[in-house]
Backbone as XML, in Angstrom:
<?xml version="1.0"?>
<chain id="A" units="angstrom">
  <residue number="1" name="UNK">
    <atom name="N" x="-6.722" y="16.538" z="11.376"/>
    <atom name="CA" x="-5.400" y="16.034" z="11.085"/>
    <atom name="C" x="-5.436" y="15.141" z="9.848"/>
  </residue>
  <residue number="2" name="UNK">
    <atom name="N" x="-4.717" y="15.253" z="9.144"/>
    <atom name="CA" x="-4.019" y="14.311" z="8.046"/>
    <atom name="C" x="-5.011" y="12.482" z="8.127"/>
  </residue>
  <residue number="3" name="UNK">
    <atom name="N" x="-4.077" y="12.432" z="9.249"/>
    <atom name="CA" x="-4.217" y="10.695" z="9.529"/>
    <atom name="C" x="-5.473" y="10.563" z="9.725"/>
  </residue>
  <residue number="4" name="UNK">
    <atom name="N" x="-6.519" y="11.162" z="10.345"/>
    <atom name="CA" x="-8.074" y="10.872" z="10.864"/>
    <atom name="C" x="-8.642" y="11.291" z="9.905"/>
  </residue>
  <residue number="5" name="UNK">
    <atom name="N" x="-8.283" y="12.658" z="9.133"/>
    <atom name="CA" x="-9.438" y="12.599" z="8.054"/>
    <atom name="C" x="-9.281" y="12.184" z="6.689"/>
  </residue>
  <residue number="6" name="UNK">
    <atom name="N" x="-8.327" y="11.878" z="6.456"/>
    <atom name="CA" x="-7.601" y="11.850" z="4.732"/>
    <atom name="C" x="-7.671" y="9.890" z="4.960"/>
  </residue>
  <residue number="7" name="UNK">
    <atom name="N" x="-6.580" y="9.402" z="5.943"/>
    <atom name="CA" x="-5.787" y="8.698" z="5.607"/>
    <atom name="C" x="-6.759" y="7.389" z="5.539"/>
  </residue>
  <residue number="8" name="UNK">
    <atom name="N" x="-7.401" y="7.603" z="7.195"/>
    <atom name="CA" x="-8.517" y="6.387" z="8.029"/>
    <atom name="C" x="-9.668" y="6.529" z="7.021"/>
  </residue>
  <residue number="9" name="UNK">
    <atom name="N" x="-10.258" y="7.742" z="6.496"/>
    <atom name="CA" x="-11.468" y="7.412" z="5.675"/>
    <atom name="C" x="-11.508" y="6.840" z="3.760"/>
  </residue>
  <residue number="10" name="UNK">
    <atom name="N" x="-10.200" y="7.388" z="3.666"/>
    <atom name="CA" x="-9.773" y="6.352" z="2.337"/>
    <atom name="C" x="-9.563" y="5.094" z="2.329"/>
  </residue>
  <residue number="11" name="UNK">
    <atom name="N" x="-8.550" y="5.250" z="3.613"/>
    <atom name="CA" x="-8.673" y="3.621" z="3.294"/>
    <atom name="C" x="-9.787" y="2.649" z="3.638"/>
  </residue>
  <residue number="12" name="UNK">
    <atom name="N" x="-10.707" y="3.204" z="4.435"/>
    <atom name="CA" x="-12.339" y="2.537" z="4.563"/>
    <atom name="C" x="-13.039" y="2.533" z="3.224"/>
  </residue>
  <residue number="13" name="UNK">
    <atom name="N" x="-12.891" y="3.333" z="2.198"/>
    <atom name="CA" x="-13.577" y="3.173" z="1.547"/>
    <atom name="C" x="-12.925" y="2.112" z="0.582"/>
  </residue>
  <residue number="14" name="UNK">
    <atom name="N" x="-11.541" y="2.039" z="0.568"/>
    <atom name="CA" x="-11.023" y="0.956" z="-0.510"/>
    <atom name="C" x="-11.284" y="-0.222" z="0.472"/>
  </residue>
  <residue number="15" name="UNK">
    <atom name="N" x="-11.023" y="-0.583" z="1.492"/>
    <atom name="CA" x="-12.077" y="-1.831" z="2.303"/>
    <atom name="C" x="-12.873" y="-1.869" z="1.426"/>
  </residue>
  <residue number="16" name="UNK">
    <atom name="N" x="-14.035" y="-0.851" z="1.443"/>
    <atom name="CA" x="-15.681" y="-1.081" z="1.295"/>
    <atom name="C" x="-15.615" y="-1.696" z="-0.846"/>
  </residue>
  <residue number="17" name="UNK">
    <atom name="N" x="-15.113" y="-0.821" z="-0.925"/>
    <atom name="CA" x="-14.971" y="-1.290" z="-2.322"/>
    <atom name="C" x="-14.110" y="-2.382" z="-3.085"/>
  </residue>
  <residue number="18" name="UNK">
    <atom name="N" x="-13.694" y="-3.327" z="-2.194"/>
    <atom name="CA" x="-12.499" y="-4.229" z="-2.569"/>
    <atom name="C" x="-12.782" y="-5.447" z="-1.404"/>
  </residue>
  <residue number="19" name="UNK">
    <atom name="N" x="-13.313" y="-6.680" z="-1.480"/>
    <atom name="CA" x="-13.711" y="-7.453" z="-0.478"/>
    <atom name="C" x="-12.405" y="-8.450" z="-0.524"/>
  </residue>
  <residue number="20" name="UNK">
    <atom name="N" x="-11.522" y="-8.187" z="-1.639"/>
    <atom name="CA" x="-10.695" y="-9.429" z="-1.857"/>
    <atom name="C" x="-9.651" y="-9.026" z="-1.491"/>
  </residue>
  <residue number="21" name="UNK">
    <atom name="N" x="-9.098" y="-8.322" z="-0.383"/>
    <atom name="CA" x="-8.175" y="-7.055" z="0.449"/>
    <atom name="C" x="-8.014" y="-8.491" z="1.362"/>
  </residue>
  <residue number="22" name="UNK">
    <atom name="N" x="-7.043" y="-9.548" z="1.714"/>
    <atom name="CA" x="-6.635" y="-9.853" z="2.755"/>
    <atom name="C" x="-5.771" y="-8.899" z="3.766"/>
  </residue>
  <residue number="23" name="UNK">
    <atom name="N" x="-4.465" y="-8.446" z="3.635"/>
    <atom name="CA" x="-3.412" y="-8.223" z="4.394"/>
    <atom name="C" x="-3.825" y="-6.205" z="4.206"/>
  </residue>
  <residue number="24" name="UNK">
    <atom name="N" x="-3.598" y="-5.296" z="5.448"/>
    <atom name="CA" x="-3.641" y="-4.096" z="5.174"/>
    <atom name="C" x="-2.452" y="-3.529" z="6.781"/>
  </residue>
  <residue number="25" name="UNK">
    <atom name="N" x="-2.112" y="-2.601" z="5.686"/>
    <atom name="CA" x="-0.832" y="-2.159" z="6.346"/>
    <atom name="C" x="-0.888" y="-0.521" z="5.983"/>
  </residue>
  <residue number="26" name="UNK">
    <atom name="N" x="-0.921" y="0.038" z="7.356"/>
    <atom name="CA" x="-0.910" y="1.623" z="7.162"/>
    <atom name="C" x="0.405" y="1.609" z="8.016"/>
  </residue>
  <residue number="27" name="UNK">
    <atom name="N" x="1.436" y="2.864" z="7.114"/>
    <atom name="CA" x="2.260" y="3.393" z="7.657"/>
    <atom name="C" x="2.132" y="4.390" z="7.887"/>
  </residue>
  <residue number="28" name="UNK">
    <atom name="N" x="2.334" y="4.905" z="8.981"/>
    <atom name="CA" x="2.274" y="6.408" z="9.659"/>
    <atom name="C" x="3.658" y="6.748" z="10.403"/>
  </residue>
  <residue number="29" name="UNK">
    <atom name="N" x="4.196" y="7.540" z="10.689"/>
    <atom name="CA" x="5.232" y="7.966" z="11.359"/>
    <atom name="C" x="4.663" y="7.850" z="12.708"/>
  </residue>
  <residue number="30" name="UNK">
    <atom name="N" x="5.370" y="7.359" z="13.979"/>
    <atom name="CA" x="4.832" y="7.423" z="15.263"/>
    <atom name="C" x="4.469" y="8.564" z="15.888"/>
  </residue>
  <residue number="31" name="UNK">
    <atom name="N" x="6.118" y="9.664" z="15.704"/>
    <atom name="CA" x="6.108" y="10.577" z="16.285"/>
    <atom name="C" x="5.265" y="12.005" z="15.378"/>
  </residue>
  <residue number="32" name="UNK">
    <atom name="N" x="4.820" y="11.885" z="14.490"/>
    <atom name="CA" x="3.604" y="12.409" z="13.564"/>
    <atom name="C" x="2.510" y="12.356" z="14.786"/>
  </residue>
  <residue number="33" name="UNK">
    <atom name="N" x="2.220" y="10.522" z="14.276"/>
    <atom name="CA" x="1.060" y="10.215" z="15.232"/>
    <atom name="C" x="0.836" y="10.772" z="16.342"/>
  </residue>
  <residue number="34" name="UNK">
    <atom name="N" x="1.604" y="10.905" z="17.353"/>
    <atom name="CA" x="1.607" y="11.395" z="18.740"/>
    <atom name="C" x="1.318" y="12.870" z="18.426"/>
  </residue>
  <residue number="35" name="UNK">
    <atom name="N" x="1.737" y="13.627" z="17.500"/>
    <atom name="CA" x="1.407" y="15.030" z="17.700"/>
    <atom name="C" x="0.072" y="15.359" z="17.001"/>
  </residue>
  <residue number="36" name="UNK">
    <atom name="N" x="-0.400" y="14.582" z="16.579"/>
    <atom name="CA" x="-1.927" y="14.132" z="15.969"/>
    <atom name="C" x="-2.851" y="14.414" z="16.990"/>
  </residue>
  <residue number="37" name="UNK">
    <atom name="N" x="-3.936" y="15.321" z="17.146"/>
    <atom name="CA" x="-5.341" y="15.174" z="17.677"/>
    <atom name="C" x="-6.340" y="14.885" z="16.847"/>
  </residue>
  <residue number="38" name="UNK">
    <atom name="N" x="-7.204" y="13.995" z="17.784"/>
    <atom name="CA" x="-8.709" y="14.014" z="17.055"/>
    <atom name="C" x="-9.617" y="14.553" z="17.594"/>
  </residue>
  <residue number="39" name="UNK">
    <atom name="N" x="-10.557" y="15.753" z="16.297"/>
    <atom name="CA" x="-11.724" y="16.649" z="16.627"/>
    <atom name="C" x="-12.670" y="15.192" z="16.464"/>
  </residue>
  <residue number="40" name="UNK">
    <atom name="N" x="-13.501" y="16.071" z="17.649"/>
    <atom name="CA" x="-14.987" y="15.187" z="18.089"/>
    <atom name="C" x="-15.271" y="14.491" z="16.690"/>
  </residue>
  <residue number="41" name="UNK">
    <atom name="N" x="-15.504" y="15.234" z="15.057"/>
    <atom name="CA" x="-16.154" y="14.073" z="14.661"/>
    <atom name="C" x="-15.157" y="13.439" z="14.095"/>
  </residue>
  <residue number="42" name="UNK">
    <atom name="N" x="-13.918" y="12.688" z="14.301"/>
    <atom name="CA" x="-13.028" y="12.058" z="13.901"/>
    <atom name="C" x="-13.139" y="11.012" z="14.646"/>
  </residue>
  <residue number="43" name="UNK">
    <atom name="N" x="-14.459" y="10.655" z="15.436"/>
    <atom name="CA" x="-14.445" y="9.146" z="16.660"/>
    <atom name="C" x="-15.561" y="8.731" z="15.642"/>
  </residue>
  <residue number="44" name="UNK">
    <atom name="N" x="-16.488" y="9.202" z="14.761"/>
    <atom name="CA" x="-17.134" y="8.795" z="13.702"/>
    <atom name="C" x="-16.433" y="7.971" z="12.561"/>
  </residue>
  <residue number="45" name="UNK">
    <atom name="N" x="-15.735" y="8.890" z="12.559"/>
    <atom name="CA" x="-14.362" y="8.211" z="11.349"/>
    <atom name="C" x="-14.034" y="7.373" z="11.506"/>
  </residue>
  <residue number="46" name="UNK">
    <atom name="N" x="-13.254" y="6.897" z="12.683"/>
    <atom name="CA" x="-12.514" y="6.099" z="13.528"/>
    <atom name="C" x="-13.587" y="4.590" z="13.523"/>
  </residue>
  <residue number="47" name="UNK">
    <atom name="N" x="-14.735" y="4.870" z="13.919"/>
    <atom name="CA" x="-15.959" y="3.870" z="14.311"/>
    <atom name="C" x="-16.097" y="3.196" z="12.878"/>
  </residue>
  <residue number="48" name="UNK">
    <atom name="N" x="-16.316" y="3.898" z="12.013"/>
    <atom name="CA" x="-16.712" y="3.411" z="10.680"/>
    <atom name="C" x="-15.636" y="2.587" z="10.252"/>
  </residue>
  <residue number="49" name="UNK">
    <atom name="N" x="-14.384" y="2.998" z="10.510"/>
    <atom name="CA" x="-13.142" y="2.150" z="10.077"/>
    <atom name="C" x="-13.208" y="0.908" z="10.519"/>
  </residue>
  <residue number="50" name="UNK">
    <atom name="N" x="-13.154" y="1.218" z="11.811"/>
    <atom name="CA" x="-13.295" y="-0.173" z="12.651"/>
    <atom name="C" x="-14.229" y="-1.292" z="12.585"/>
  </residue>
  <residue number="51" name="UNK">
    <atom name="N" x="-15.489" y="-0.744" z="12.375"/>
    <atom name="CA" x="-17.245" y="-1.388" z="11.697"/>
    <atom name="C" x="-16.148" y="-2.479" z="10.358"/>
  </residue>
  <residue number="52" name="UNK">
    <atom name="N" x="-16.049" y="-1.312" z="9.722"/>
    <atom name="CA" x="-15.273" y="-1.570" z="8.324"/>
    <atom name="C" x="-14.120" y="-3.033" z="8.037"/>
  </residue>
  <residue number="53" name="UNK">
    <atom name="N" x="-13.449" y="-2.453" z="9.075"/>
    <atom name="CA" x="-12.334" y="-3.567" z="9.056"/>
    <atom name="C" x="-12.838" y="-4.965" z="9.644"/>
  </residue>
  <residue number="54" name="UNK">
    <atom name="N" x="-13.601" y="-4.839" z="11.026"/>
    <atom name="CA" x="-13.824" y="-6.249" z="11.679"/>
    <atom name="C" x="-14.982" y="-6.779" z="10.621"/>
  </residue>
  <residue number="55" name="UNK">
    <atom name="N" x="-15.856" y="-6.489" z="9.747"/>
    <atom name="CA" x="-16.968" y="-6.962" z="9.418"/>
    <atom name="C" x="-16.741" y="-7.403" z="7.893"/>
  </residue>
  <residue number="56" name="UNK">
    <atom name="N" x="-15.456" y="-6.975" z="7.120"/>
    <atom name="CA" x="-14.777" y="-7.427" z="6.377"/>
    <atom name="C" x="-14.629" y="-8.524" z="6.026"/>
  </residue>
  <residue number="57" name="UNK">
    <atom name="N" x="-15.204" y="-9.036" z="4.828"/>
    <atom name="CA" x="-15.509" y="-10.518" z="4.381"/>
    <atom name="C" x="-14.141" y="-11.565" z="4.046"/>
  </residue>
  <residue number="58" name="UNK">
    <atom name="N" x="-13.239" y="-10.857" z="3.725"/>
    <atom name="CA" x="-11.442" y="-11.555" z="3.554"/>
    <atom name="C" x="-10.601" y="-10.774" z="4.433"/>
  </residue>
  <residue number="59" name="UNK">
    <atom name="N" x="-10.638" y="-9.847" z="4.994"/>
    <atom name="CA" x="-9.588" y="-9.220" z="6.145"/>
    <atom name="C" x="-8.870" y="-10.194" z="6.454"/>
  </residue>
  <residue number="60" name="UNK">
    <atom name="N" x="-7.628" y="-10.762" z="6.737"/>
    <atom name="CA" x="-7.490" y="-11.718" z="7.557"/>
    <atom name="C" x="-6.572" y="-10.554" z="8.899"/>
  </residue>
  <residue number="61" name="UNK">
    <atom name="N" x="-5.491" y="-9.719" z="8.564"/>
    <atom name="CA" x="-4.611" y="-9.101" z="9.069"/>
    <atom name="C" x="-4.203" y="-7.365" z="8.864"/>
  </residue>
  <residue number="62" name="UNK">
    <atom name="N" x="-4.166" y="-7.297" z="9.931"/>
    <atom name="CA" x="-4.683" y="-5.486" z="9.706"/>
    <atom name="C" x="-3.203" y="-4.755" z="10.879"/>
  </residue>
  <residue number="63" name="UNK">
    <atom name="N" x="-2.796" y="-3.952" z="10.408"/>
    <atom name="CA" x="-1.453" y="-3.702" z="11.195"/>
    <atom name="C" x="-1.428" y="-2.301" z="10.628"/>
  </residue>
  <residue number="64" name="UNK">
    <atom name="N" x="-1.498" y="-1.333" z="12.046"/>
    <atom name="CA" x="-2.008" y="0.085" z="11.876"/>
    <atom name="C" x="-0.807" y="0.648" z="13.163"/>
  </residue>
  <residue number="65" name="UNK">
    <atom name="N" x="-0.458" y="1.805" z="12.842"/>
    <atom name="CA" x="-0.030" y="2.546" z="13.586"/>
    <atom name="C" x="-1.075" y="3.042" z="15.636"/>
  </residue>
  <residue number="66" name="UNK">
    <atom name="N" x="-0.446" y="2.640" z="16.384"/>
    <atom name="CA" x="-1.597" y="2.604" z="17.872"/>
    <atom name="C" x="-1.791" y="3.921" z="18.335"/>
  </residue>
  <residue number="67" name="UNK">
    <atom name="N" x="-2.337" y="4.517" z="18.218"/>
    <atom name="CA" x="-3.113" y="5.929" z="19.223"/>
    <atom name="C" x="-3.751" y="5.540" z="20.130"/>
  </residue>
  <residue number="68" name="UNK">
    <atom name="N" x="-4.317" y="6.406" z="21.363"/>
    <atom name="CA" x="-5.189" y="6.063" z="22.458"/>
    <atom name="C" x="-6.302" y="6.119" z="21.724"/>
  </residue>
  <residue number="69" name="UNK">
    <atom name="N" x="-6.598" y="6.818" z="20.972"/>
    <atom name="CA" x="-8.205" y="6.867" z="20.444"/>
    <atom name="C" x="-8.564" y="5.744" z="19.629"/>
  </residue>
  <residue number="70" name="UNK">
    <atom name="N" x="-7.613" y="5.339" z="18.578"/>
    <atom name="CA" x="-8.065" y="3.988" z="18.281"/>
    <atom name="C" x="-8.104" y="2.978" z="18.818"/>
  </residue>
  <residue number="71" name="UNK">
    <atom name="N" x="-6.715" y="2.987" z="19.752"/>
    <atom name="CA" x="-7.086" y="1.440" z="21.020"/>
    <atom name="C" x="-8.969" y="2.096" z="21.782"/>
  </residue>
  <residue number="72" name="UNK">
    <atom name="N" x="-8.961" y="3.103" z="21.845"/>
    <atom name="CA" x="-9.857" y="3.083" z="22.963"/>
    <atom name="C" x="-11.472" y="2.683" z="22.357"/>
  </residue>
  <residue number="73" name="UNK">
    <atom name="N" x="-11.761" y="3.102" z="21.041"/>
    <atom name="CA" x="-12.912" y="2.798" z="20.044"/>
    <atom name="C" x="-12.769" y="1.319" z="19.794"/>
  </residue>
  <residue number="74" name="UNK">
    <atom name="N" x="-11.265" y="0.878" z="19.543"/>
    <atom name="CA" x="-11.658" y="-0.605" z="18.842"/>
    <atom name="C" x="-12.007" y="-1.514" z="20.340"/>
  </residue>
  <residue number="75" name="UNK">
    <atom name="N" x="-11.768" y="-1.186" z="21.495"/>
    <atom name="CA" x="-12.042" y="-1.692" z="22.745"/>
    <atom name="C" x="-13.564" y="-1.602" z="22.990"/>
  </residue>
  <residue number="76" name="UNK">
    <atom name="N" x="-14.421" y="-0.542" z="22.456"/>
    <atom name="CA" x="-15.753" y="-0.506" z="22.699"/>
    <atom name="C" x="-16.216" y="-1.225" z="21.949"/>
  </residue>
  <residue number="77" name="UNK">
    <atom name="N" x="-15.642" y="-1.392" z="20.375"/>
    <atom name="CA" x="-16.377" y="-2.245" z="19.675"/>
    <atom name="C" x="-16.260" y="-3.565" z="19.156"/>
  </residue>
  <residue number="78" name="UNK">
    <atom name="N" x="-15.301" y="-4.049" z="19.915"/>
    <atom name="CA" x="-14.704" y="-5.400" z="19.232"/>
    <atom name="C" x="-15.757" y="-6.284" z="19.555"/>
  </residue>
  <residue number="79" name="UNK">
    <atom name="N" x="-16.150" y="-6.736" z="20.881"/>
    <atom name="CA" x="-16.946" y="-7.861" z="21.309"/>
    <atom name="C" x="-18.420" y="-7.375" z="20.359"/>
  </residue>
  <residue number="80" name="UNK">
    <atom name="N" x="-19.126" y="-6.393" z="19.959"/>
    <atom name="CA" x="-20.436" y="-6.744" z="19.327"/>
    <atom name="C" x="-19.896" y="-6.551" z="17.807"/>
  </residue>
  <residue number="81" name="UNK">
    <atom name="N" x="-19.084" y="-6.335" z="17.300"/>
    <atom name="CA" x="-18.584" y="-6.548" z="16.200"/>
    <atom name="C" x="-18.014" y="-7.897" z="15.810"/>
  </residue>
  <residue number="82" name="UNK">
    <atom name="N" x="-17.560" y="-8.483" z="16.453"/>
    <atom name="CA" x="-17.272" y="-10.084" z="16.516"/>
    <atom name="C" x="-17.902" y="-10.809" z="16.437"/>
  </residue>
  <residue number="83" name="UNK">
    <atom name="N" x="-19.484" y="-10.506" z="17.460"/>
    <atom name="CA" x="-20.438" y="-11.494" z="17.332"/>
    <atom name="C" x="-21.230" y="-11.517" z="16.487"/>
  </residue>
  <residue number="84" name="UNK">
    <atom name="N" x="-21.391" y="-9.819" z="15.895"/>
    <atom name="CA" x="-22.152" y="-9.444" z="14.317"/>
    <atom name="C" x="-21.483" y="-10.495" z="12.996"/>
  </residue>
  <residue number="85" name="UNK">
    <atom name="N" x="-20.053" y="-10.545" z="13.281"/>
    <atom name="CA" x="-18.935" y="-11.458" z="12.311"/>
    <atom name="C" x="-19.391" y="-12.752" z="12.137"/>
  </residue>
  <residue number="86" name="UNK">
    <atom name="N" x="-19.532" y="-13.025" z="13.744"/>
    <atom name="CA" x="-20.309" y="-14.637" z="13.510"/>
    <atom name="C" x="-21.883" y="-14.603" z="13.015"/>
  </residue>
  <residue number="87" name="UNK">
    <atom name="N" x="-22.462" y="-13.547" z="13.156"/>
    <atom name="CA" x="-23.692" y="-14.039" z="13.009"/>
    <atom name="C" x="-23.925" y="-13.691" z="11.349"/>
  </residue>
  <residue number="88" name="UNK">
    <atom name="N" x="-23.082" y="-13.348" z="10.538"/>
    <atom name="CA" x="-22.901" y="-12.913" z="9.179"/>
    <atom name="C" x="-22.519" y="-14.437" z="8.930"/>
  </residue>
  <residue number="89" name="UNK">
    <atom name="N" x="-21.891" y="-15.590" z="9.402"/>
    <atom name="CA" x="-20.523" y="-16.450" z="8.875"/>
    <atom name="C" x="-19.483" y="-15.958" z="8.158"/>
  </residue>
  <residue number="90" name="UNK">
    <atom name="N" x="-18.866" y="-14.450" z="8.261"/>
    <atom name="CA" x="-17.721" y="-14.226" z="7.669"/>
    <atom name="C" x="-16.640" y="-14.827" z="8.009"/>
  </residue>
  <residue number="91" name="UNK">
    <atom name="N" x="-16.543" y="-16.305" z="8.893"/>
    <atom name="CA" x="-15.384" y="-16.771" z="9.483"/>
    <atom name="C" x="-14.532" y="-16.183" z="10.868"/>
  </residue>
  <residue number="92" name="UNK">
    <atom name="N" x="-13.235" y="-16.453" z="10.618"/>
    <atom name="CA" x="-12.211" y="-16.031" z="11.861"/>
    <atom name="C" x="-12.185" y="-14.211" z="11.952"/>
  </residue>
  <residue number="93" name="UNK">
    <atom name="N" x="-12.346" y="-13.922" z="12.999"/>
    <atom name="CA" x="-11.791" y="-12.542" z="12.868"/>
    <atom name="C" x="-10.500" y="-12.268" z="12.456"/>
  </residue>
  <residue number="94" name="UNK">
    <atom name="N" x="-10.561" y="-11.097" z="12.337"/>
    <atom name="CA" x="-9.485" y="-10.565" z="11.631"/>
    <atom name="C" x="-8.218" y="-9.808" z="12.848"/>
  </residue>
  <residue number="95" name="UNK">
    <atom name="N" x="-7.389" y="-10.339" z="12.659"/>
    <atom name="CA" x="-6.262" y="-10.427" z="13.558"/>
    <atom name="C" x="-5.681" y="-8.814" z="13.347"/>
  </residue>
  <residue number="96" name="UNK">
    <atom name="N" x="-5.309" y="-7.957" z="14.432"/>
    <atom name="CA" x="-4.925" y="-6.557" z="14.519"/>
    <atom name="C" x="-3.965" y="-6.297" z="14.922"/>
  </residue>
  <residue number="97" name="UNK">
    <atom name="N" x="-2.761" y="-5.850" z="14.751"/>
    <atom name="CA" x="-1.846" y="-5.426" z="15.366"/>
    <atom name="C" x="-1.407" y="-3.539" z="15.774"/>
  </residue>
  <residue number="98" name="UNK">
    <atom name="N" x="-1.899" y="-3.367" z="16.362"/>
    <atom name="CA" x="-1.668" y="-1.573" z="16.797"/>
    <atom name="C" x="0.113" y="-1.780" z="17.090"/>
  </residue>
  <residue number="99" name="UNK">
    <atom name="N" x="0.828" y="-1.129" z="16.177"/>
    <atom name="CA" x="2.311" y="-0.881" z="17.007"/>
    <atom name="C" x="2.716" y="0.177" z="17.068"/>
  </residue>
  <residue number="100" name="UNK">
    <atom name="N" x="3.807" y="0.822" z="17.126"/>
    <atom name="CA" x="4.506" y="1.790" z="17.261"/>
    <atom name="C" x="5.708" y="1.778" z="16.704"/>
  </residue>
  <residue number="101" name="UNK">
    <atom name="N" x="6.288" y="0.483" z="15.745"/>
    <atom name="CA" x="7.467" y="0.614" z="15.507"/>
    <atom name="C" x="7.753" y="0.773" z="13.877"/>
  </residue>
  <residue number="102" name="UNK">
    <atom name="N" x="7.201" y="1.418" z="13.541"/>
    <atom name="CA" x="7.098" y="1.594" z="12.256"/>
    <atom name="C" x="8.126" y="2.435" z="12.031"/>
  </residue>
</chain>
């Protein structure tokens, strides 16, 4: 799909290449989203984003369109990604908002 392979791995890489990125805002259509599947290696994608975003040296605020697959990855990885955050001193985590009302 569009959103898992185009949208989530570009914008990881402008993360990776841009540390001075506070505020990030993906718009997606909801009802897009919902008719959206992700193939098996799109939880790779997904992981790297997420690695990407929490470990992010200025992230402060991140506001993404919510799927089950991304609530369900950023749920596996938040707590050792947080504590990787602290043990870097990159500061406060970075605050997330998954919505739907875009």
């Amino acid at each position: 799909s569009l959103y898992y392979e185009e949208i989530i791995p570009h914008v990881t890489n402008v993360l990776k290449r841009n540390e001075d990125i506070k505020i990030l805002t993906i718009y997606f259509f909801p009802h897009l989203l919902s008719q959206v599947t992700c193939k098996k290696d799109c939880i790779s994608i997904i992981h790297e984003f997420w690695e990407t975003v929490l470990l992010h040296p200025s992230l402060c605020y991140v506001r993404i369109p919510q799927s089950s697959i991304m609530i369900d990855i950023l749920n596996d990885m938040k707590k050792t990604l947080i504590t990787q955050r602290k043990e870097k001193k990159l500061g406060p985590h970075t605050i997330i908002e998954l919505t739907d009302d875009f």
